[in-house]
C-alpha positions in Angstrom: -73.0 -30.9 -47.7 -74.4 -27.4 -48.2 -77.1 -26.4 -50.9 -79.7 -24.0 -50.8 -82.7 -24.9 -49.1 -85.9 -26.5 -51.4 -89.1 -26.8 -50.0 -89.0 -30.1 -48.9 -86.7 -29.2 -46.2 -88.8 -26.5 -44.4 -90.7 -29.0 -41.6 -87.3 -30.4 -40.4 -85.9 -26.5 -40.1 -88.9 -26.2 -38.1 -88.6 -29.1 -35.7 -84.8 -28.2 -35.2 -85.3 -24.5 -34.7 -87.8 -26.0 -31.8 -85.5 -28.0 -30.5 -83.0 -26.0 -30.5 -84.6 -22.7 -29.6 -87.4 -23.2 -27.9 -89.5 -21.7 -30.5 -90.0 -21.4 -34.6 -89.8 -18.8 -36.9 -92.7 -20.9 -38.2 -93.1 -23.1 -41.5 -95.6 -20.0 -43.0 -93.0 -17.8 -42.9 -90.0 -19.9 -43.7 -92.2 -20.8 -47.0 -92.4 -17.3 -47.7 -89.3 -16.0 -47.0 -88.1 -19.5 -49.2 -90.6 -18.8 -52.5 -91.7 -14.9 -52.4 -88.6 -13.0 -50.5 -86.3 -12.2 -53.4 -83.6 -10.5 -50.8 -84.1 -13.8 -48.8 -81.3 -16.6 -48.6 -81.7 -20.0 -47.2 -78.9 -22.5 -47.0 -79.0 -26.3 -45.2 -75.9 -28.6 -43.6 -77.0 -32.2 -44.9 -75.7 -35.5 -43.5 -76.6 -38.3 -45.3 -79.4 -36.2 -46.8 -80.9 -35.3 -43.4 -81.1 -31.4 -42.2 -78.7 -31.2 -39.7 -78.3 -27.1 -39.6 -79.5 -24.2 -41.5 -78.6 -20.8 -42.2 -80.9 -17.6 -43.2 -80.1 -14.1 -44.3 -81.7 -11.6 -46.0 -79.7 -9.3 -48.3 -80.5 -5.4 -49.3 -78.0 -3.9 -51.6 -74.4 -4.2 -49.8 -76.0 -4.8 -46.3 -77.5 -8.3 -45.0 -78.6 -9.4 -41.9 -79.1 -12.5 -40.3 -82.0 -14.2 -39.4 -81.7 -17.4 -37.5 -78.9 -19.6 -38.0 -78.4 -23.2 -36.2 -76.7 -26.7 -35.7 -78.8 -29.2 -34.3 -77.7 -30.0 -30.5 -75.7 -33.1 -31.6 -73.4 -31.8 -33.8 -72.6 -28.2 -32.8 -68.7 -28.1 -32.0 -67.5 -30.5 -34.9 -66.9 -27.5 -37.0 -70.4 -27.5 -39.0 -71.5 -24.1 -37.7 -68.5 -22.4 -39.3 -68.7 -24.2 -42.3 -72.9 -23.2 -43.1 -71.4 -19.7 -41.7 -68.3 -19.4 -44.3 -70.2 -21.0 -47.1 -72.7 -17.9 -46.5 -69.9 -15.2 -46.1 -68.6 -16.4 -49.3 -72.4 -15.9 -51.1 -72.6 -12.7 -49.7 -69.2 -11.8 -50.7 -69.9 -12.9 -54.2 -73.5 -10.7 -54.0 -71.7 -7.4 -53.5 -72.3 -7.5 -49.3 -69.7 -5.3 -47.6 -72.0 -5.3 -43.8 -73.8 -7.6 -42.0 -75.6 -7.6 -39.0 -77.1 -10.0 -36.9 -78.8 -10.6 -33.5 -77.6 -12.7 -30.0 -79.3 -13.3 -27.0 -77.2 -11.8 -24.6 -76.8 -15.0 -22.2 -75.2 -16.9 -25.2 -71.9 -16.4 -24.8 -71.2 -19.5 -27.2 -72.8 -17.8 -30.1 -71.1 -14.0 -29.3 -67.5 -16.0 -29.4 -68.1 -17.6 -32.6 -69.3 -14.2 -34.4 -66.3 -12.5 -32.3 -64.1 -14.8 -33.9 -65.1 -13.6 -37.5 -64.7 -10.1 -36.5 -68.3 -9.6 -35.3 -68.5 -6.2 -32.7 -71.2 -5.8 -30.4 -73.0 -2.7 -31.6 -75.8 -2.2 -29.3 -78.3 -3.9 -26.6 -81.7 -3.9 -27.9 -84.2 -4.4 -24.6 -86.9 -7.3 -24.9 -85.6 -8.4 -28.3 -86.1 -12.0 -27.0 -89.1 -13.2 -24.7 -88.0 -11.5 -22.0 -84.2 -11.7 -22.8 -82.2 -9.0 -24.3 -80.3 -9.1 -27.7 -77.3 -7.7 -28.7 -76.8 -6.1 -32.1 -73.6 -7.2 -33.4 -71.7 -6.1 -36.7 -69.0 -7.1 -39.5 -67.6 -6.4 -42.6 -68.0 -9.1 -44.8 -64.4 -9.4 -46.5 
């Protein structure tokens, strides 16, 4: 099931982000960007009411632009990252966004197919975007 995220579900987005990622966008600012950012958008995959994959974009007028976006390990490739990824096309759709952007490491080839695959375009290489890893810039249209 997707829903927006509550409160309740930031310390598990944490501990996956970690586990996934190495690293945490951190529970202080996933609170903020949760209750004060107003362009901020937070959706969860549940499985029997457990966190299993998140989503997070902030929008500014017609434009929006990723900011982390996961499956925990055990599920990626059963079609749950697409879902949490549609489900947000379609709220940005419905919000007026015509662009989004977003940001890859540039050794993640899994992640650059999947964007590919919804029309995403490698825009630019941005140096040191990562802990020393380059990112790509990648764009869409939102449709």
């Amino acid at each position: 099931m997707i829903r927006t995220a509550v409160i309740h579900d930031l310390e598990k987005i944490v501990q996956l982000e970690e586990k996934v990622f190495g690293a945490s966008l951190g529970y202080s600012f996933l609170k903020s960007e949760l209750l004060e950012n107003e362009f901020s958008h937070i959706y969860v995959y549940t499985l029997n009411n457990e966190v299993i994959g998140y989503l997070s974009f902030r929008q500014i007028d017609t434009n929006a632009d990723i900011l982390n976006f996961l499956v925990d390990i055990p599920y990626q490739g059963q079609g749950i990252g697409s879902q949490l990824f549609e489900h947000a096309l379609l709220e940005m759709k419905s919000s007026g966004v015509n662009s989004l952007v977003l940001e890859v490491r540039v050794s993640n080839q899994k992640a650059i197919a999947f964007y590919e695959k919804y029309g995403a375009v490698i825009v630019t290489v941005i140096p040191n975007y990562y802990d020393k890893e380059d990112g790509y810039m990648m764009h869409m249209e939102v449709k």
